[in-house]
PQR file of N, CA, C, O and H, with PARSE charges and radii, in Angstrom:
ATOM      1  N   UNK A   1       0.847  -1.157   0.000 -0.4000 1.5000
ATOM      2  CA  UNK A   1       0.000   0.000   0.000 -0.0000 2.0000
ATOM      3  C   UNK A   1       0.900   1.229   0.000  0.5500 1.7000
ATOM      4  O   UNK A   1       1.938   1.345   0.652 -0.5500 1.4000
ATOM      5  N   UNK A   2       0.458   1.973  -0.675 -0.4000 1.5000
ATOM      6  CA  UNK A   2       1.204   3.435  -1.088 -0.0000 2.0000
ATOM      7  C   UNK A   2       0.556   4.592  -0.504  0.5500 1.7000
ATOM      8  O   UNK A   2      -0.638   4.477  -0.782 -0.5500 1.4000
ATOM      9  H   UNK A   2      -0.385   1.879  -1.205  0.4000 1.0000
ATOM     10  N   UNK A   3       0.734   5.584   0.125 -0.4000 1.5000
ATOM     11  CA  UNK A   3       0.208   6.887   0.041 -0.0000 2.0000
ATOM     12  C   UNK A   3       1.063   7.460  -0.133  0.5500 1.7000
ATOM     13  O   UNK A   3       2.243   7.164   0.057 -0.5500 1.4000
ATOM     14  H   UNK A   3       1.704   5.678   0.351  0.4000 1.0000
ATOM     15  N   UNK A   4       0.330   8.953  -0.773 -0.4000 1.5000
ATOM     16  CA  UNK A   4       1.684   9.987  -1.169 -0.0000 2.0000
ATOM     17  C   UNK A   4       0.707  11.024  -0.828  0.5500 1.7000
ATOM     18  O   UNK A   4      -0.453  11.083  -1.236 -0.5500 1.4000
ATOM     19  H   UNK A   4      -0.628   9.193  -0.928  0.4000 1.0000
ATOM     20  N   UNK A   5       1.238  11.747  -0.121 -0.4000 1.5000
ATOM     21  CA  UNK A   5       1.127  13.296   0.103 -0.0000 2.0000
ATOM     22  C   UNK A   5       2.307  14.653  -0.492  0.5500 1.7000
ATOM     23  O   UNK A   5       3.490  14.555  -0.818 -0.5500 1.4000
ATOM     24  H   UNK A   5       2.180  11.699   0.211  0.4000 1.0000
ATOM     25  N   UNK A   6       1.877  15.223  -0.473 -0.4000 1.5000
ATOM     26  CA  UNK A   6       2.332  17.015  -0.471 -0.0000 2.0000
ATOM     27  C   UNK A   6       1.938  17.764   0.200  0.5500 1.7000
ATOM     28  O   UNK A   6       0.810  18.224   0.024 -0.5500 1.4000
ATOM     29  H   UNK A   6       0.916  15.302  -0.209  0.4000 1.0000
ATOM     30  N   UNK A   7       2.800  18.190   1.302 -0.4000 1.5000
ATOM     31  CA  UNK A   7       2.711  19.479   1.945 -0.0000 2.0000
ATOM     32  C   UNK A   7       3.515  20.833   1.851  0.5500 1.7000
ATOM     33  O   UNK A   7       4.517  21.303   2.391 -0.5500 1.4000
ATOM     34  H   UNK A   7       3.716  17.817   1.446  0.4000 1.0000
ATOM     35  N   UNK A   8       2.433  21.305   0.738 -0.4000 1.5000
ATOM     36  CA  UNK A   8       3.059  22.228  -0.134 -0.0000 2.0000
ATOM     37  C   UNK A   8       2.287  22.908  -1.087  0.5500 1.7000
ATOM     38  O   UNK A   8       1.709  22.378  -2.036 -0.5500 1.4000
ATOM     39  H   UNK A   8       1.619  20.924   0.299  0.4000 1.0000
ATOM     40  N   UNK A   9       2.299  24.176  -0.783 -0.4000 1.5000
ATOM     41  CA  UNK A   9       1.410  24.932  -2.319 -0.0000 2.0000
ATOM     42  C   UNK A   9       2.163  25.104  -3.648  0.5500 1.7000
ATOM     43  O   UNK A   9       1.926  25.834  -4.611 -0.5500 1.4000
ATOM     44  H   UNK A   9       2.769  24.606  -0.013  0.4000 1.0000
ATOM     45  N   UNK A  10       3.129  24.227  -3.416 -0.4000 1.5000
ATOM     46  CA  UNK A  10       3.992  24.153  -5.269 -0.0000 2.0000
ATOM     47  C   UNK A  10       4.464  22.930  -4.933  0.5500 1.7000
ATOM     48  O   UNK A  10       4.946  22.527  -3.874 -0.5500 1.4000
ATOM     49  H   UNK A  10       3.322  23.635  -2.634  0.4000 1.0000
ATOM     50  N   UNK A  11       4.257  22.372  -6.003 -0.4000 1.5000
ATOM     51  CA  UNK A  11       4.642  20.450  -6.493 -0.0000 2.0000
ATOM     52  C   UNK A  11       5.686  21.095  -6.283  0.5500 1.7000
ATOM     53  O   UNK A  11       5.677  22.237  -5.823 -0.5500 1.4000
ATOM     54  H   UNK A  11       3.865  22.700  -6.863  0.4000 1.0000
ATOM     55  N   UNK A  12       6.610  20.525  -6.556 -0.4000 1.5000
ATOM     56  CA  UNK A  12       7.958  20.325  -6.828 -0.0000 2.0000
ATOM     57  C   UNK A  12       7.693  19.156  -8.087  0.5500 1.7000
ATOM     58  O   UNK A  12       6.809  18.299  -8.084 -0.5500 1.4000
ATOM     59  H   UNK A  12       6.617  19.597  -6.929  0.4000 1.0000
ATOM     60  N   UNK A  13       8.612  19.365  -9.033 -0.4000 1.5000
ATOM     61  CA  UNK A  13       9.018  18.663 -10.224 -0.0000 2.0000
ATOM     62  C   UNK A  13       9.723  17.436  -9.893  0.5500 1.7000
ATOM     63  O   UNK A  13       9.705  16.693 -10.875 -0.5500 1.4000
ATOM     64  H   UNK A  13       9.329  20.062  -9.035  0.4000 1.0000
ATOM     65  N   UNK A  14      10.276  16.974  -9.003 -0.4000 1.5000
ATOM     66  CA  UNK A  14      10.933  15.460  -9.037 -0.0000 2.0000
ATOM     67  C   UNK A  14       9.891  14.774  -8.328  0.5500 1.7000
ATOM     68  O   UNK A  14      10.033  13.554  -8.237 -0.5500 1.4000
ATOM     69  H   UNK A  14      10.290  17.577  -8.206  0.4000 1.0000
ATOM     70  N   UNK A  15       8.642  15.409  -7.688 -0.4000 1.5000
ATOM     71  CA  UNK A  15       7.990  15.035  -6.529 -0.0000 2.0000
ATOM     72  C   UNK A  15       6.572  14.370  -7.613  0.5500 1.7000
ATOM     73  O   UNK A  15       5.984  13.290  -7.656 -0.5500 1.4000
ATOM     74  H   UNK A  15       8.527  16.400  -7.762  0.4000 1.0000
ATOM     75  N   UNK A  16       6.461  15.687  -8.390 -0.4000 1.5000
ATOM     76  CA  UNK A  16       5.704  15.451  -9.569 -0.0000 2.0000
ATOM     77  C   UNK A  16       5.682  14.130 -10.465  0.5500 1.7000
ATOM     78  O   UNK A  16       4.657  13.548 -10.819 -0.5500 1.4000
ATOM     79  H   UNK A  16       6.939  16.564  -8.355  0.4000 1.0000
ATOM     80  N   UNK A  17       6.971  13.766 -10.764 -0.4000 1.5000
ATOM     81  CA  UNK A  17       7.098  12.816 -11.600 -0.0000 2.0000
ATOM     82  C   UNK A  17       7.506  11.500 -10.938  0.5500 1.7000
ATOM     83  O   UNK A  17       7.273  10.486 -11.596 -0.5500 1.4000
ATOM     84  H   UNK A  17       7.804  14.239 -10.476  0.4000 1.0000
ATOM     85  N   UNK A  18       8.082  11.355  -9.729 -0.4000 1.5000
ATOM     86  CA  UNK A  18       7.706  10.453  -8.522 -0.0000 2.0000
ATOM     87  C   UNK A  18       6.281   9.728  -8.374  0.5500 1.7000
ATOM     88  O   UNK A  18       6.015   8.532  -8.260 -0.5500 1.4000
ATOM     89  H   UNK A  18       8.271  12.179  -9.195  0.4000 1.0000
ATOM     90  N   UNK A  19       5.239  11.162  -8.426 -0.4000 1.5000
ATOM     91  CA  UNK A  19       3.723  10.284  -8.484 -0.0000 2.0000
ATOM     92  C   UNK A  19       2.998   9.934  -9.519  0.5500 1.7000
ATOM     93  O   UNK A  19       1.855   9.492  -9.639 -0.5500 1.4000
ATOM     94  H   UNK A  19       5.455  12.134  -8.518  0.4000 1.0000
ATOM     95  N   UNK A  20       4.096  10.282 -10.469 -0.4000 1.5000
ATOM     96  CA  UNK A  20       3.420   9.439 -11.761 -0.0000 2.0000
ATOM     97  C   UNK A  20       3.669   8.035 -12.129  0.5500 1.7000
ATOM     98  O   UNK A  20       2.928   7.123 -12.494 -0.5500 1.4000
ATOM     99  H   UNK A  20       5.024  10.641 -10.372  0.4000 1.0000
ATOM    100  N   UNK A  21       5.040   8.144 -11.905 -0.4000 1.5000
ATOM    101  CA  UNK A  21       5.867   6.467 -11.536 -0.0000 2.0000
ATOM    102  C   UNK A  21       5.210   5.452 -11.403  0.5500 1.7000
ATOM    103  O   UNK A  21       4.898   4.503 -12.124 -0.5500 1.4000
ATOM    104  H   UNK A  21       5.643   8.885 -11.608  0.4000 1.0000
ATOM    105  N   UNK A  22       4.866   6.054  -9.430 -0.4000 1.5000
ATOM    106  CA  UNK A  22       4.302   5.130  -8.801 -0.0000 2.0000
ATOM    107  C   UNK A  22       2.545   4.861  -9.404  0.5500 1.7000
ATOM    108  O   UNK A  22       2.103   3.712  -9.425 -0.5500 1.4000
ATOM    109  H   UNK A  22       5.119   6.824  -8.845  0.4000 1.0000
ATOM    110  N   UNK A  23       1.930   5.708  -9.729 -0.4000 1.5000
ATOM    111  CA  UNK A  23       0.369   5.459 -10.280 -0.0000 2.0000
ATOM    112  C   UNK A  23       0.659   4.807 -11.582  0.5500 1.7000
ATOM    113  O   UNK A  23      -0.440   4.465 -12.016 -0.5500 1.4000
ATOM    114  H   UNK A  23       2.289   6.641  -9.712  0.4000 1.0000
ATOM    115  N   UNK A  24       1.743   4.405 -12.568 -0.4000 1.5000
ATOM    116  CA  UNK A  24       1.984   3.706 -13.482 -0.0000 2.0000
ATOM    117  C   UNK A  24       2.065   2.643 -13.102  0.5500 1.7000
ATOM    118  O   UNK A  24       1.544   1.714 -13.719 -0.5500 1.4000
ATOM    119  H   UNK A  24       2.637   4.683 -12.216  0.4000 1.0000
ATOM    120  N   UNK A  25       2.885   2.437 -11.739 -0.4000 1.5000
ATOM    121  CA  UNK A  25       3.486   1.155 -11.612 -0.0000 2.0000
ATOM    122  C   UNK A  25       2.067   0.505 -10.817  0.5500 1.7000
ATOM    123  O   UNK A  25       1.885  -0.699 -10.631 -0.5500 1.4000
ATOM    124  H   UNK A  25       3.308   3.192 -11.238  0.4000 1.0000
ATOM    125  N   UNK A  26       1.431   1.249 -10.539 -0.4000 1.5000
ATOM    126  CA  UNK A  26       0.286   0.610  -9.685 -0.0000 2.0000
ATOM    127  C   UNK A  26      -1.115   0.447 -11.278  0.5500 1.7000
ATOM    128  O   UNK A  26      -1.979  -0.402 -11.494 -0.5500 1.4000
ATOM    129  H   UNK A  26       1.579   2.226 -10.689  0.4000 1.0000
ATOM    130  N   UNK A  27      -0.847   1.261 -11.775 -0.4000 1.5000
ATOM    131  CA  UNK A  27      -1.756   0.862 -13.357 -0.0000 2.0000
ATOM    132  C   UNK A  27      -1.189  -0.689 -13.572  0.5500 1.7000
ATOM    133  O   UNK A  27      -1.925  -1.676 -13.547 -0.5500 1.4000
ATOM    134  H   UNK A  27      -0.145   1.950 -11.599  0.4000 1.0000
ATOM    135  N   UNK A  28       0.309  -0.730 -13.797 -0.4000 1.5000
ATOM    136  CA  UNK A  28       0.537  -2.113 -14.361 -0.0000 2.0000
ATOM    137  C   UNK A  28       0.017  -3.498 -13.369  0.5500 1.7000
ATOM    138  O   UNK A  28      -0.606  -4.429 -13.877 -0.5500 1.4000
ATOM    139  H   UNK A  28       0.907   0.071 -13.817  0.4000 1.0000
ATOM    140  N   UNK A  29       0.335  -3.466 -12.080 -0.4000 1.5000
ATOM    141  CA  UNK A  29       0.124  -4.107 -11.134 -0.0000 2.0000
ATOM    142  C   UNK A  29      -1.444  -4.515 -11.140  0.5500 1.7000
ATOM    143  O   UNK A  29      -1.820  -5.611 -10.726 -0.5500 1.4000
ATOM    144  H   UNK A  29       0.842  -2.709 -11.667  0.4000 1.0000
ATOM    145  N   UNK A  30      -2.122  -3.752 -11.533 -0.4000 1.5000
ATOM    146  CA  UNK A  30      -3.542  -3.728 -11.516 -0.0000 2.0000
ATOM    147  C   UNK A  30      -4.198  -4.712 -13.009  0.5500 1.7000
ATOM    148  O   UNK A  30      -4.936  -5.675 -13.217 -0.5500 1.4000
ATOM    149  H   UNK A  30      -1.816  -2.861 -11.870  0.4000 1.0000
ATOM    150  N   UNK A  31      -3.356  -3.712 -13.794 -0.4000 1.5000
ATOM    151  CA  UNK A  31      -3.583  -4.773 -15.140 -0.0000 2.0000
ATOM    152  C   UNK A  31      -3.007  -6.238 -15.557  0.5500 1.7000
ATOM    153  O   UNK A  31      -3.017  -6.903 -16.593 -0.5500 1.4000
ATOM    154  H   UNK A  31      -2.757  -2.929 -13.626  0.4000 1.0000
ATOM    155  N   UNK A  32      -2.517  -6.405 -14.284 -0.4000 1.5000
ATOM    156  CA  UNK A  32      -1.642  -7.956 -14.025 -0.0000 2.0000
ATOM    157  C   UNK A  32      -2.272  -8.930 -13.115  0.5500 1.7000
ATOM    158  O   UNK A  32      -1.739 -10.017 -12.893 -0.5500 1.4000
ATOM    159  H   UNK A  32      -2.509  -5.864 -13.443  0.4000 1.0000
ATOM    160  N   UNK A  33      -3.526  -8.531 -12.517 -0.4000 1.5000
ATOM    161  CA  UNK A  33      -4.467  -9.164 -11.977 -0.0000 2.0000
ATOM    162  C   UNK A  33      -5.110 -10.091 -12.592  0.5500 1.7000
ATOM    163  O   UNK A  33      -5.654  -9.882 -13.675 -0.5500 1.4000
ATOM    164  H   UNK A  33      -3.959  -7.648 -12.697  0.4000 1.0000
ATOM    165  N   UNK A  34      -5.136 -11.365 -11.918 -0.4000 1.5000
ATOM    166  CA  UNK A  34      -5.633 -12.408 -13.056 -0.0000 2.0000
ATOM    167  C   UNK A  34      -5.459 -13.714 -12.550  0.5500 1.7000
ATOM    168  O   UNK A  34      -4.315 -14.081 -12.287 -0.5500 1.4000
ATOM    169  H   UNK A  34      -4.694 -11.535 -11.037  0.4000 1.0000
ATOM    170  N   UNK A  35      -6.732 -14.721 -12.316 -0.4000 1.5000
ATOM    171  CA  UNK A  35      -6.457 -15.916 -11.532 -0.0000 2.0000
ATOM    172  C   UNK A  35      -5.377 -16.362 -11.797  0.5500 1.7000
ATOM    173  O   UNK A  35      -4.932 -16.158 -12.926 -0.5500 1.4000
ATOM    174  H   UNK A  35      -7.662 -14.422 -12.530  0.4000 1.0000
ATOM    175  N   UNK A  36      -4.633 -17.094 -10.864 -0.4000 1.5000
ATOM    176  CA  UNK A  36      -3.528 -17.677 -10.514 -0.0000 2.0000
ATOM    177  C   UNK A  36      -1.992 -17.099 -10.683  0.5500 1.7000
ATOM    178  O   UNK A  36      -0.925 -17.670 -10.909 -0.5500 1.4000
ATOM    179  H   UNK A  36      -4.995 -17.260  -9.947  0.4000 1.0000
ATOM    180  N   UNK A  37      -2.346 -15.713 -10.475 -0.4000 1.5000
ATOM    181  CA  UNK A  37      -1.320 -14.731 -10.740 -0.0000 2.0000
ATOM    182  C   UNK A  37      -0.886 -14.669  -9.187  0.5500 1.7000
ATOM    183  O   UNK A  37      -1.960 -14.697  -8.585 -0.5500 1.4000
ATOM    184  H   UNK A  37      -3.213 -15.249 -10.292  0.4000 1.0000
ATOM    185  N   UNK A  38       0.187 -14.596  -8.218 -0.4000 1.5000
ATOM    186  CA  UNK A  38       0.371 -14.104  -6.787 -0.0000 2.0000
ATOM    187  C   UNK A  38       0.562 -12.548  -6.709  0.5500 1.7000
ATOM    188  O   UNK A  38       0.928 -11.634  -7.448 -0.5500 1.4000
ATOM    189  H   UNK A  38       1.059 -14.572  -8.707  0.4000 1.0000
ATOM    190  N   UNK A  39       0.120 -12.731  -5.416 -0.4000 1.5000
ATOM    191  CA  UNK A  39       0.387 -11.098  -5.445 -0.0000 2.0000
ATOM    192  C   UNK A  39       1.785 -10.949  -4.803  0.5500 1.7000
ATOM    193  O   UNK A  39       1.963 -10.113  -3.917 -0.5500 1.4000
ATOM    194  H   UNK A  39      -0.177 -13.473  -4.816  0.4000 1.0000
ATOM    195  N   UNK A  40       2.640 -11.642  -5.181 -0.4000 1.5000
ATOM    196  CA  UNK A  40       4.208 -11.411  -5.216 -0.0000 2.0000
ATOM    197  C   UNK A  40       4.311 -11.606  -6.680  0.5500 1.7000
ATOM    198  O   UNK A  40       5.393 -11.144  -7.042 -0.5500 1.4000
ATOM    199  H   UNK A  40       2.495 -12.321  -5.901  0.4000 1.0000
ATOM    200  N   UNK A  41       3.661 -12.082  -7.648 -0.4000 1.5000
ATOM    201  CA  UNK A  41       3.907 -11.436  -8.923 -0.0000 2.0000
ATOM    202  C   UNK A  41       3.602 -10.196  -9.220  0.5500 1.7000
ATOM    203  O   UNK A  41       4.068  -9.559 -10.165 -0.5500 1.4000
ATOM    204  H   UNK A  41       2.783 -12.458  -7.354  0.4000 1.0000
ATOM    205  N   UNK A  42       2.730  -9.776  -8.341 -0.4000 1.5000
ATOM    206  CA  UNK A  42       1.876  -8.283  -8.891 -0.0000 2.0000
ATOM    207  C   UNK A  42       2.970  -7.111  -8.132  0.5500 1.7000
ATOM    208  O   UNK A  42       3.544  -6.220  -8.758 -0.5500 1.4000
ATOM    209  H   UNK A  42       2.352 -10.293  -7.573  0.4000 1.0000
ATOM    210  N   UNK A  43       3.071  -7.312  -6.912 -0.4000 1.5000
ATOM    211  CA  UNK A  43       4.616  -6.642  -6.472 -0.0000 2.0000
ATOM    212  C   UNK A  43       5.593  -6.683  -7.282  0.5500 1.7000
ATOM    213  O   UNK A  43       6.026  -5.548  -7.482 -0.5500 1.4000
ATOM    214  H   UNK A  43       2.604  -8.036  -6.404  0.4000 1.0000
ATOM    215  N   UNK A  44       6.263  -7.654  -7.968 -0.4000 1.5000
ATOM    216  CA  UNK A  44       7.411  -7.613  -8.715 -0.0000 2.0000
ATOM    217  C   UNK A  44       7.281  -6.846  -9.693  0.5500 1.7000
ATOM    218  O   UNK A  44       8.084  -5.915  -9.733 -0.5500 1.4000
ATOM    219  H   UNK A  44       5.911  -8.576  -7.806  0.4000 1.0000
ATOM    220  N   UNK A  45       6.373  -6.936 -10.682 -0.4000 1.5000
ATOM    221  CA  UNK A  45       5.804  -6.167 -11.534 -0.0000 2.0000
ATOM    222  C   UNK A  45       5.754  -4.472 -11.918  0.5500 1.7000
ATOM    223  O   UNK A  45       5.943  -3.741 -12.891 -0.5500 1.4000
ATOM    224  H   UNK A  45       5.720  -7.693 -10.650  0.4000 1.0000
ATOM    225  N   UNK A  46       5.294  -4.357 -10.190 -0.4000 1.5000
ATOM    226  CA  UNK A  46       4.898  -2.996  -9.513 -0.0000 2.0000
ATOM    227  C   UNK A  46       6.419  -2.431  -8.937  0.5500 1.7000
ATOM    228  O   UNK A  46       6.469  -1.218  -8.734 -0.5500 1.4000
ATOM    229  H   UNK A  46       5.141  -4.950  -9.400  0.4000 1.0000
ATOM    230  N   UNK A  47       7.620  -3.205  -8.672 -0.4000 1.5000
ATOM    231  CA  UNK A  47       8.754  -2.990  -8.638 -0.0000 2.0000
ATOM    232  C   UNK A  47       9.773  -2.558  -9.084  0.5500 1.7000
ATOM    233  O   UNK A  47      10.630  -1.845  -8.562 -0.5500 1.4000
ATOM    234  H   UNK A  47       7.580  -4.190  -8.837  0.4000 1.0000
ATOM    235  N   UNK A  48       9.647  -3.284 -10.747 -0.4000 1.5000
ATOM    236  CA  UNK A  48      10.259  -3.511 -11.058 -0.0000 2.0000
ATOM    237  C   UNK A  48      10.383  -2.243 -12.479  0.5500 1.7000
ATOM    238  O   UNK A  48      11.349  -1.847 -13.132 -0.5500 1.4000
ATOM    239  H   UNK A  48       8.951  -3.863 -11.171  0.4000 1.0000
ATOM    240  N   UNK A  49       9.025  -1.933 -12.512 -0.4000 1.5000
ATOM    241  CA  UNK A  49       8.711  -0.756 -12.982 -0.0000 2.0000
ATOM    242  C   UNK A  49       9.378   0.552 -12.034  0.5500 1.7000
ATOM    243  O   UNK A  49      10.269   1.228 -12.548 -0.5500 1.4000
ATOM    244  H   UNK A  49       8.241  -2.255 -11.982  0.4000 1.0000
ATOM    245  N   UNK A  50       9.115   0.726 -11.262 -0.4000 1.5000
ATOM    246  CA  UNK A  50       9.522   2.022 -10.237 -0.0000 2.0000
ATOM    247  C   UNK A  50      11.128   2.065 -10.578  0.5500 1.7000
ATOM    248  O   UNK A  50      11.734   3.097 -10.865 -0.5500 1.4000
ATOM    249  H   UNK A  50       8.391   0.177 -10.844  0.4000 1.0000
ATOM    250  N   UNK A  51      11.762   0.624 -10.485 -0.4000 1.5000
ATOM    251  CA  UNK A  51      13.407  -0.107  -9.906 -0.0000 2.0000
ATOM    252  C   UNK A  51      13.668   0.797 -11.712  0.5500 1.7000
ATOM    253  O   UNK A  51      14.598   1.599 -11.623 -0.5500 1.4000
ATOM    254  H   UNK A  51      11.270  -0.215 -10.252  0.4000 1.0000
ATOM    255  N   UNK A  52      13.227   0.773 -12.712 -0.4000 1.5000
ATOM    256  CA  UNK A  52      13.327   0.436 -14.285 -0.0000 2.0000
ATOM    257  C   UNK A  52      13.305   2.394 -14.471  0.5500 1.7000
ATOM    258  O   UNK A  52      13.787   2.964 -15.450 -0.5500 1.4000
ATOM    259  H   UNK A  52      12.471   0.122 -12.784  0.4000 1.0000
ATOM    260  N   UNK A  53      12.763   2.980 -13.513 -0.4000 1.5000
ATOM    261  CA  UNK A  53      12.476   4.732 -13.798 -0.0000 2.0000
ATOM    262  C   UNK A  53      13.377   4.942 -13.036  0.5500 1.7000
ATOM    263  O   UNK A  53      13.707   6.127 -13.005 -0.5500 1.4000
ATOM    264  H   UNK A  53      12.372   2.517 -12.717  0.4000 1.0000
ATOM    265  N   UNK A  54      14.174   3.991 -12.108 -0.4000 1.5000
ATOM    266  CA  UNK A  54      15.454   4.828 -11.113 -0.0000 2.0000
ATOM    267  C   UNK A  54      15.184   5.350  -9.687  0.5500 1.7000
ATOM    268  O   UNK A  54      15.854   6.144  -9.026 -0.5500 1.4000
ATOM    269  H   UNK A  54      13.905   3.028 -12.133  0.4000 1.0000
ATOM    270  N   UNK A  55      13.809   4.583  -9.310 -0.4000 1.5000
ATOM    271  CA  UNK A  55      13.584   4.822  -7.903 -0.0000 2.0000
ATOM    272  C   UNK A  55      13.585   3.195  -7.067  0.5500 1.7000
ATOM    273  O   UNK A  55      12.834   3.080  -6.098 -0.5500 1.4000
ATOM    274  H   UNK A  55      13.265   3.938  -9.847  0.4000 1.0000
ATOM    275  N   UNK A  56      14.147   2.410  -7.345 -0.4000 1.5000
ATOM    276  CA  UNK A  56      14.438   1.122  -6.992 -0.0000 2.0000
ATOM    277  C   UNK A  56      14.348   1.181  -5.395  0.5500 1.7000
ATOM    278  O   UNK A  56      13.626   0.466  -4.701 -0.5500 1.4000
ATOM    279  H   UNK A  56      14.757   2.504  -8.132  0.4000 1.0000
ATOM    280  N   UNK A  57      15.552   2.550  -4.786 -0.4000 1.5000
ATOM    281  CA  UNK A  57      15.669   2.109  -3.380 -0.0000 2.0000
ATOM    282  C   UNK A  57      14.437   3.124  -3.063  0.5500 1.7000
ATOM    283  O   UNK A  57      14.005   3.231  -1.915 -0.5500 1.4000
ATOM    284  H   UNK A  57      16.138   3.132  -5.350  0.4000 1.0000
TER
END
């Protein structure tokens, strides 16, 4: 589970594209749903995407 906040009346630009990442990587994760799929496949997935844009750690 993810939340993301901003406390802040201006995004910031790395912060910006941080929450796009992660709502991609959670699009794919979502579209990887599918009997007999684990949801340690759907994590990896959702990982490996984020790990693949350079936010791995």
């Amino acid at each position: 589970m993810i939340r993301t906040f901003v406390i802040s009346n201006k995004l910031d630009k790395k912060l910006e594209d941080i929450y796009k990442i992660v709502l991609e990587a959670q699009d794919l994760g979502i579209k990887a749903i599918a009997p007999g799929i684990s949801s340690g496949t759907i994590d990896k997935i959702c990982r490996e995407y984020i790990t693949k844009k350079g936010y791995g750690k």
